[in-house]
C-alpha positions as CSV (number, residue, x, y, z in Angstrom):
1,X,-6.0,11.3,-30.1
2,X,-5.7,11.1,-26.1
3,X,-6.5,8.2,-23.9
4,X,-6.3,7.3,-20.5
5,X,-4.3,4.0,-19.6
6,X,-5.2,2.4,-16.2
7,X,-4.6,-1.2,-14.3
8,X,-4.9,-2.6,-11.2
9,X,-7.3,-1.5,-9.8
10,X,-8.3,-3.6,-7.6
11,X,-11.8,-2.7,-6.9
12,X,-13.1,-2.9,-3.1
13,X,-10.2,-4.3,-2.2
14,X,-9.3,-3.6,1.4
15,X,-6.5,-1.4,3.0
16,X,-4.1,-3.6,5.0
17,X,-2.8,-2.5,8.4
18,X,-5.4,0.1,9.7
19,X,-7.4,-2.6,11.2
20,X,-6.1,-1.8,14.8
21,X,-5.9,2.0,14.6
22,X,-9.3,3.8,16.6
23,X,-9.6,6.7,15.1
24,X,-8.8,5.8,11.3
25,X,-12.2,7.2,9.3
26,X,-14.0,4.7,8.0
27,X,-15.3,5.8,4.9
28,X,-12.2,7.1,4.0
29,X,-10.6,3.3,4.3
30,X,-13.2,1.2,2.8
31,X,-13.9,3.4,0.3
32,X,-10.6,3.9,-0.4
33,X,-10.5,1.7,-4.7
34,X,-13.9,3.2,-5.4
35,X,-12.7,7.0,-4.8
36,X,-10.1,6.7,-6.6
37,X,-11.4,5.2,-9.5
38,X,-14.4,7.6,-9.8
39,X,-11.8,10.5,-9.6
40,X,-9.9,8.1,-13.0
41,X,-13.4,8.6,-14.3
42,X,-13.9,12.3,-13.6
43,X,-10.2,13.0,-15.3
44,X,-11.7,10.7,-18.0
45,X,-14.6,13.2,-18.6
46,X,-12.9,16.6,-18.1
47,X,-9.8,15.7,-20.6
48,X,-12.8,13.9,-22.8
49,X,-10.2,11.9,-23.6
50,X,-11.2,9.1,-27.0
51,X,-10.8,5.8,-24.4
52,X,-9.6,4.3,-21.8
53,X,-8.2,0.9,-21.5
54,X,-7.9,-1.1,-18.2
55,X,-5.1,-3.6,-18.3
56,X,-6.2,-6.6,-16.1
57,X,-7.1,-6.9,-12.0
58,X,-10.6,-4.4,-12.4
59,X,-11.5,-6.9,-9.5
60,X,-9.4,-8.2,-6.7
61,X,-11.8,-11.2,-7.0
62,X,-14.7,-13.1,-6.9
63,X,-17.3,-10.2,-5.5
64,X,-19.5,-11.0,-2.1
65,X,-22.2,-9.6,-4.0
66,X,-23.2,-7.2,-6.4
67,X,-22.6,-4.3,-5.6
68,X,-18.7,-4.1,-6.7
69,X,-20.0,-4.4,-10.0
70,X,-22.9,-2.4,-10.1
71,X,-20.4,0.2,-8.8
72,X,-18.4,0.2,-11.7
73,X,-21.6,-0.4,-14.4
74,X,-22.5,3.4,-12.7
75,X,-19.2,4.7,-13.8
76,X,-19.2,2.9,-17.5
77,X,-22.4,4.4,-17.7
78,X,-21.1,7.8,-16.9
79,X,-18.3,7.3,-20.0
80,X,-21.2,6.2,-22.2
81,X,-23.2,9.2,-21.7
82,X,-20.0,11.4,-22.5
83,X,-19.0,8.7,-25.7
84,X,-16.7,7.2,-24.4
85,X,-15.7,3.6,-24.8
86,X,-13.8,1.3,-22.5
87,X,-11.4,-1.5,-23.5
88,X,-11.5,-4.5,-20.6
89,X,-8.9,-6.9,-19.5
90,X,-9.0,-9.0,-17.4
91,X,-5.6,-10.5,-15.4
92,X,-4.8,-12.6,-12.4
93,X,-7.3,-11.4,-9.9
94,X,-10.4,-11.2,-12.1
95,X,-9.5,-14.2,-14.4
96,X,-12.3,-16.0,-16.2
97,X,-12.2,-19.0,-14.0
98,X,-12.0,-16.8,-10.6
99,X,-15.1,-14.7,-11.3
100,X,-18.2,-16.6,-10.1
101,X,-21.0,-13.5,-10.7
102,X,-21.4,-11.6,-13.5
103,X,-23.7,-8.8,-15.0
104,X,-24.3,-7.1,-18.2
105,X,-21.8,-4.1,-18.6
106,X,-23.4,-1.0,-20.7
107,X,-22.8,-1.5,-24.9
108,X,-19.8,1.5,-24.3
109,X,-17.4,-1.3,-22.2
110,X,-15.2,-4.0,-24.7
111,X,-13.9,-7.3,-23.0
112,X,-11.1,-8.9,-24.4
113,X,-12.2,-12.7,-24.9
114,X,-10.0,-15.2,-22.3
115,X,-10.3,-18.1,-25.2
116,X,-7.6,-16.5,-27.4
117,X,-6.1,-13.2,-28.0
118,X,-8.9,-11.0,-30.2
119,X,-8.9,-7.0,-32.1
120,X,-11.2,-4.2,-31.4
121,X,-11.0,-1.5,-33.9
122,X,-12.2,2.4,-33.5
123,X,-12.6,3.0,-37.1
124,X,-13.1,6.8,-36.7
125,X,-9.4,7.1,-34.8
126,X,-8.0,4.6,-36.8
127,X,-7.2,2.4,-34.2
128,X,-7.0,-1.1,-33.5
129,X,-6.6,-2.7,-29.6
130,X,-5.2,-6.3,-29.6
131,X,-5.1,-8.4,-26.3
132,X,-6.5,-11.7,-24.0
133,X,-8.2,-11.7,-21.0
134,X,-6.5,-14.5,-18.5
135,X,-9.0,-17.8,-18.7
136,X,-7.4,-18.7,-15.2
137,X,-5.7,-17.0,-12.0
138,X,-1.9,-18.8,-12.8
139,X,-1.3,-18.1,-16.5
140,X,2.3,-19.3,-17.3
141,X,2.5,-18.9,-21.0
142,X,3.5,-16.5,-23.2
143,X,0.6,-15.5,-24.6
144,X,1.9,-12.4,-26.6
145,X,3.4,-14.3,-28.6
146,X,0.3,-15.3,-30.5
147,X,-1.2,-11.8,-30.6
148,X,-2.7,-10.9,-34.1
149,X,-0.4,-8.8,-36.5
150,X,-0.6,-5.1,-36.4
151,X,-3.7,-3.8,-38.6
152,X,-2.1,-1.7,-41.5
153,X,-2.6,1.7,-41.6
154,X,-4.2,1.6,-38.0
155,X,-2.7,2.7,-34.2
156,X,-2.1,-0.3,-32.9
157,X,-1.9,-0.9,-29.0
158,X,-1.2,-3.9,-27.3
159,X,-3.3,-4.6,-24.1
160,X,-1.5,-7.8,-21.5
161,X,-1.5,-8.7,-18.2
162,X,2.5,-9.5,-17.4
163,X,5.3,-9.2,-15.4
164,X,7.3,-9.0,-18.0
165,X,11.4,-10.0,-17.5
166,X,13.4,-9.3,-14.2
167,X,9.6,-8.4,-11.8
168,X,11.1,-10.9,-9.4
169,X,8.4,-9.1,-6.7
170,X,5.5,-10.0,-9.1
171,X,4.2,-13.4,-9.5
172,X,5.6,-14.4,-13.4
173,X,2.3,-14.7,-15.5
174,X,2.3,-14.2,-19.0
175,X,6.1,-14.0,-19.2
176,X,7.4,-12.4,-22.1
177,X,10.5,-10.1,-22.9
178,X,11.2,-6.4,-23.8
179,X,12.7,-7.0,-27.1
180,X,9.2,-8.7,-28.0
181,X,7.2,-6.6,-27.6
182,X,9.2,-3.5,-29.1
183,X,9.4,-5.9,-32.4
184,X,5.5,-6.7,-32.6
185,X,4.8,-4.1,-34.9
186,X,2.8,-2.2,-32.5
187,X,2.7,1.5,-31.4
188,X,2.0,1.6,-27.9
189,X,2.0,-1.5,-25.3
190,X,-0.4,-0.8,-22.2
191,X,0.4,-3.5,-19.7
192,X,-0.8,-4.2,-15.9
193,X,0.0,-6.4,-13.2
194,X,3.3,-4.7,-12.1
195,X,2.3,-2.5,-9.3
196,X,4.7,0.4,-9.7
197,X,4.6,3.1,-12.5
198,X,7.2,2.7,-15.3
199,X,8.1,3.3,-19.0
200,X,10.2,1.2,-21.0
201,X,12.9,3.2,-23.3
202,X,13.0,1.9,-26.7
203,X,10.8,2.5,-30.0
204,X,7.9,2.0,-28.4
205,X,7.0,2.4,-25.3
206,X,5.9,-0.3,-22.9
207,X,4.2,1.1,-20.0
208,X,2.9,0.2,-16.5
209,X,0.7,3.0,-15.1
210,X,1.0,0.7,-11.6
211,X,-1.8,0.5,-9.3
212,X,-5.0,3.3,-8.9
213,X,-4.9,3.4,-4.8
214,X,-1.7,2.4,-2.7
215,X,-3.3,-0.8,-0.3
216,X,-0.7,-1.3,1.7
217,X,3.0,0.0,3.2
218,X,4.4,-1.7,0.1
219,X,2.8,0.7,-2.3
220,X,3.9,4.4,-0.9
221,X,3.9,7.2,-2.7
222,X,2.0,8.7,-5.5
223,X,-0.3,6.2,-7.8
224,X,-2.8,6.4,-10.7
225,X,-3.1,5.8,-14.5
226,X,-1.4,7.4,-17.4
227,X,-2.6,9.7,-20.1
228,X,-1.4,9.2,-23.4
229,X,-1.3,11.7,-26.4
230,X,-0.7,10.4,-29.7
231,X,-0.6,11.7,-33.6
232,X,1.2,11.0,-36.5
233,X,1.1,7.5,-35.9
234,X,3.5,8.0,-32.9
235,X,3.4,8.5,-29.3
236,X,3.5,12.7,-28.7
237,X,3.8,12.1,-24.6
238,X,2.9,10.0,-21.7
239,X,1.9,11.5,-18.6
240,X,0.6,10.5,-15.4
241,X,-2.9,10.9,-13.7
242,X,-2.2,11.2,-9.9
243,X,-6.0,10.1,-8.7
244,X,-5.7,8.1,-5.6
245,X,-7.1,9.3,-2.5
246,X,-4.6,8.2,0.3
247,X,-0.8,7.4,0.3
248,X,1.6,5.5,2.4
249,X,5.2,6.3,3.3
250,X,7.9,5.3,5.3
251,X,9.7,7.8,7.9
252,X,12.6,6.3,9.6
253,X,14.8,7.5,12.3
254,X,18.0,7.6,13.5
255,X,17.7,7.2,17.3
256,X,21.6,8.3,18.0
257,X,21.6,11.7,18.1
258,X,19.0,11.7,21.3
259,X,19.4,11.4,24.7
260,X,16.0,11.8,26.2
261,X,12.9,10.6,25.4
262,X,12.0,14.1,25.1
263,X,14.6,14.9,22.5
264,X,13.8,12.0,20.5
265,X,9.6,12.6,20.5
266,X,10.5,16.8,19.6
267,X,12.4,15.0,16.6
268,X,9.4,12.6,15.2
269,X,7.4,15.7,15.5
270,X,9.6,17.3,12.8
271,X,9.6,14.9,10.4
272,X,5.9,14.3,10.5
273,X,5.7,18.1,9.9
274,X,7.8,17.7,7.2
275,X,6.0,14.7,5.4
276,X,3.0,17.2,6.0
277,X,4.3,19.6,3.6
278,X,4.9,17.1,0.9
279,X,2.1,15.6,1.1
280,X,-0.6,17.4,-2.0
281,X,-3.8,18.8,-1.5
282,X,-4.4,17.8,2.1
283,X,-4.1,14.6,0.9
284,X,-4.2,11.8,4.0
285,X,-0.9,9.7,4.4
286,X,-0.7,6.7,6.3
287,X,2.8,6.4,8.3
288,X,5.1,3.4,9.2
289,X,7.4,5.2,11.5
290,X,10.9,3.3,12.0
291,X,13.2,4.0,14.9
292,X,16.9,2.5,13.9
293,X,20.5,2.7,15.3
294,X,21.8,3.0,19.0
295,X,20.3,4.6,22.0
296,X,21.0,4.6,25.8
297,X,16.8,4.5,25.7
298,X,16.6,1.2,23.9
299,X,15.5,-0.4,27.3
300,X,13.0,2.2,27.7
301,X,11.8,2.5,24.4
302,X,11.7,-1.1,24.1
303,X,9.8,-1.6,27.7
304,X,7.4,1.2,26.6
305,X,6.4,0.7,23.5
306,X,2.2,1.0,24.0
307,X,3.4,4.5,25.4
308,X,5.8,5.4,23.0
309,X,3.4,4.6,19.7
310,X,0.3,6.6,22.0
311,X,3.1,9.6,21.9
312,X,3.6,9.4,18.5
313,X,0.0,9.5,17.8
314,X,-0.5,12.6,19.4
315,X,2.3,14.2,18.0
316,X,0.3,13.5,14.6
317,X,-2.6,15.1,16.0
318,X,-0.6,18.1,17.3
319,X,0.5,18.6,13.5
320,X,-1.9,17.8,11.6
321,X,-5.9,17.8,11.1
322,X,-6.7,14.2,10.5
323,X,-4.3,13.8,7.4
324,X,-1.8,11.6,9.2
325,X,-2.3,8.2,10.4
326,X,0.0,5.6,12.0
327,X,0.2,2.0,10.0
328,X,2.9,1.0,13.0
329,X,5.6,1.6,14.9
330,X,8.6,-0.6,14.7
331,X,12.0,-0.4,16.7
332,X,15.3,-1.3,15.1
333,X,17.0,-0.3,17.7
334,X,19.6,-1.7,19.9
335,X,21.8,-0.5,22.8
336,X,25.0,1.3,23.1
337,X,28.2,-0.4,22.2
338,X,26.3,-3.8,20.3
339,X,26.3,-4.8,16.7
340,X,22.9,-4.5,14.5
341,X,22.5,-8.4,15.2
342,X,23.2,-8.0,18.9
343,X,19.5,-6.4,19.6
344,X,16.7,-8.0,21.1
345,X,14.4,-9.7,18.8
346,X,10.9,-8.0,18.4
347,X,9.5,-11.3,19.8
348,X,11.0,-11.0,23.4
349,X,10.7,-7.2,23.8
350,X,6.9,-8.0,22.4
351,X,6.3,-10.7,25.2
352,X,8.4,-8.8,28.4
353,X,5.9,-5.7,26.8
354,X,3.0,-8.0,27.4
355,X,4.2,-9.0,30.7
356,X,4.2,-5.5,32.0
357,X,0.2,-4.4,31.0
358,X,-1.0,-8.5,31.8
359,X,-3.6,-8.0,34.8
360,X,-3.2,-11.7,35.2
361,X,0.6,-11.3,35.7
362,X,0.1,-8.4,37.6
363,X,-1.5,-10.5,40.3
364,X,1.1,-13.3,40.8
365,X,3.5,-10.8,40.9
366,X,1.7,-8.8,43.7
367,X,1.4,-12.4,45.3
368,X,4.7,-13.6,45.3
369,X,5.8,-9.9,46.6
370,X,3.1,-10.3,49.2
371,X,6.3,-11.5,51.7
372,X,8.4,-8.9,51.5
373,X,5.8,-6.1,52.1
374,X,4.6,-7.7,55.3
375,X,7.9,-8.0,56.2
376,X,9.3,-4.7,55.4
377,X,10.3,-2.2,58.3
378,X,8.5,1.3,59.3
379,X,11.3,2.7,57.5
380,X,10.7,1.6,54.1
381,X,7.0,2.1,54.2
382,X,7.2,5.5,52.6
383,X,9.2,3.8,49.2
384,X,8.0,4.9,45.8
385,X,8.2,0.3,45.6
386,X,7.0,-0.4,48.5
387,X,4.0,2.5,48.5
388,X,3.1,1.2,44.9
389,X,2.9,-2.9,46.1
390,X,0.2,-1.3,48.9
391,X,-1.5,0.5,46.3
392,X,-1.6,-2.4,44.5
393,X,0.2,-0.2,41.4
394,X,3.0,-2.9,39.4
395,X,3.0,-1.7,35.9
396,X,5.6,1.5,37.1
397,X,7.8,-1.1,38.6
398,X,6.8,-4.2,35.4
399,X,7.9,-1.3,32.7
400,X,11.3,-0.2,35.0
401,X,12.1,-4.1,35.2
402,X,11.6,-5.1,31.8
403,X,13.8,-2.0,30.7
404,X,16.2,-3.0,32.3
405,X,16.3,-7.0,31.6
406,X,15.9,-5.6,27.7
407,X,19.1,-3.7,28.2
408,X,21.4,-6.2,29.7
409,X,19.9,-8.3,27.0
410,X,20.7,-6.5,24.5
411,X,24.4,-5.6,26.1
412,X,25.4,-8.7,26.6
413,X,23.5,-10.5,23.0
């Protein structure tokens, strides 16, 4: 007997963080949930595996209209015409009281009732699925503990939306601890909520598959559901089923080594080469670069920053067709000879940055320099300053000055 264990999935959800980026592909990021749970559904097909059970947060909510869920009645219907039948749950997100709109799922889809904890049985495997759909988003009980009794003679697998013990990250619905549920009785625990993949040691294993599709820099790497092989009445393997369609990851780097600007950007290029190579199947990866330690550039970097994440763009282009996209740029940073806690808060390098590409600013400055230019001698005419104030061309001089207030800032704390 195989079946596929999936949760959060968090249908039509949207991907956080890309809103600002131009060239990010559209498609790509709203349809993002949807892909990745019709390639669930294709692995689903292929392994024609006996079911699948989806442990709570289908929906990240209420839907704007219907077509979230006739989304998803497609794909049951695609199961039904292989035989296959789905065991619901719903958690936090999809709860009984969140979920305004409804519509008839095909005969092959199973909910588990929100009004108390209920059994489905698959009399031809032998087994029996116990679990309770959340009635409302903030369920603070532990409602395993009034789960029915394992059916003799049966596979029994428990289905629960929780954070279980020591999720600190997670909000703590449906608490309930490890040494319960490895008592019930039961075979095989499929539980959601948890965001990140993990099995439980013990005699029986407790699993979280984690999320289908990574939504956010919070969820990098690899995600996706869990197939799970069982005979004897026992659990023969669990393995995972790598489905989504984008990934996120973290590169950070130390800015010590470099002197130039140069030097620095020729690095960054080498480490998005080499998150290119890990990265399977051409599979796009969306980027937080991090720029830490000590640098004779941290007024320059600092000043520059519009520049800077515009270089680090292209140096994705250079390496890569499409597959890499920036989520952000941040700089922890902070100048030679000063303590971690001695740099410049993002909030003043952000507004001196602003300072330097504000038109508005850029006209009281030329103003209040209007003086000094009249009054300037033949001499001096030909200065890269004095040339620029004629030209009516302050950002070169803005970016220079706010390097350099940055700098002394961040010397002196």
């Amino acid at each position: 007997m195989r079946f596929i264990h999936a949760a959060d999935i968090h249908l039509d959800s949207p991907l956080r963080g890309l809103g600002s980026y131009e060239d990010m592909p559209v498609d790509i990021v709203r349809g993002a949930t949807r892909a990745a749970f019709t390639r669930l559904v294709d692995e689903a097909l292929s392994l024609e595996v006996d079911f699948m059970v989806i442990a709570g947060d289908l929906y990240d909510g209420d839907w704007k209209d219907h077509n979230t869920g006739l989304y998803f009645a497609r794909q049951m219907g695609r199961l039904r015409a292989a035989g296959i039948p789905v065991y619901l749950l719903h958690g936090n997100h999809d709860a009984e009281s969140v979920m305004t709109k409804r519509l008839d799922l095909p005969d092959n889809v199973h909910v588990f009732p929100a009004r108390a904890p209920a059994t489905f049985r698959l009399d031809a495997h032998r087994v029996a699925l116990h679990g309770r759909s959340f009635p409302e988003a903030a369920v603070t009980d532990n409602i395993a503990a009034a789960y029915p009794a394992p059916v003799p003679g049966y596979f029994n697998i428990g289905v629960l939306h929780t954070a279980l013990e020591g999720n600190a990250r997670h909000a703590n619905y449906a608490p309930c601890s490890l040494e319960q549920l490895h008592a019930s009785g039961y075979q095989y625990w499929a539980l959601g909520h948890v965001h990140e993949y993990r099995v439980f040691p013990g005699p029986v294993p407790v699993v979280f598959p984690g999320n289908l599709q990574g939504r956010h820099i919070r969820e990098p790497g690899a995600r996706g559901a869990v197939l799970v092989s069982a005979g004897d009445d026992q659990i023969a393997s669990v393995e995972r089923l790598e489905v989504d369609v984008l990934r996120w990851h973290e590169l950070r780097f130390d800015v010590s080594p470099h002197e130039t600007r140069g030097e620095l950007l020729a690095a960054i290029g080498r480490g998005l080469e080499d998150v290119l190579r890990q990265q399977p199947d051409n599979k796009p990866c969306v980027l937080r670069v991090v720029l830490e330690g000590e640098s004779p550039l941290y007024g320059e970097l600092q000043a520059g920053r519009a520049q800077l994440r515009a270089d680090v763009v292209a140096r994705m282009a250079g390496v890569s067709d499409g597959q890499l996209w920036l989520e952000k740029l941040r700089l922890d940073i902070r100048p030679p000879g000063r303590k971690a806690s001695g740099a410049v808060s993002d909030d003043v390098a952000a507004l001196l940055a602003a300072a330097v590409h504000d038109p508005a600013f850029h006209e009281s400055f030329l103003e209040s320099l209007q003086g000094l230019s009249e009054r300037a001698s033949f001499a001096l005419a030909d200065e890269p300053v004095f040339k620029a104030l004629r030209e009516r061309q302050v950002e070169g001089i803005l970016q220079e000055a706010a390097a350099a207030v940055l700098d002394r800032l961040g010397r002196e704390g």
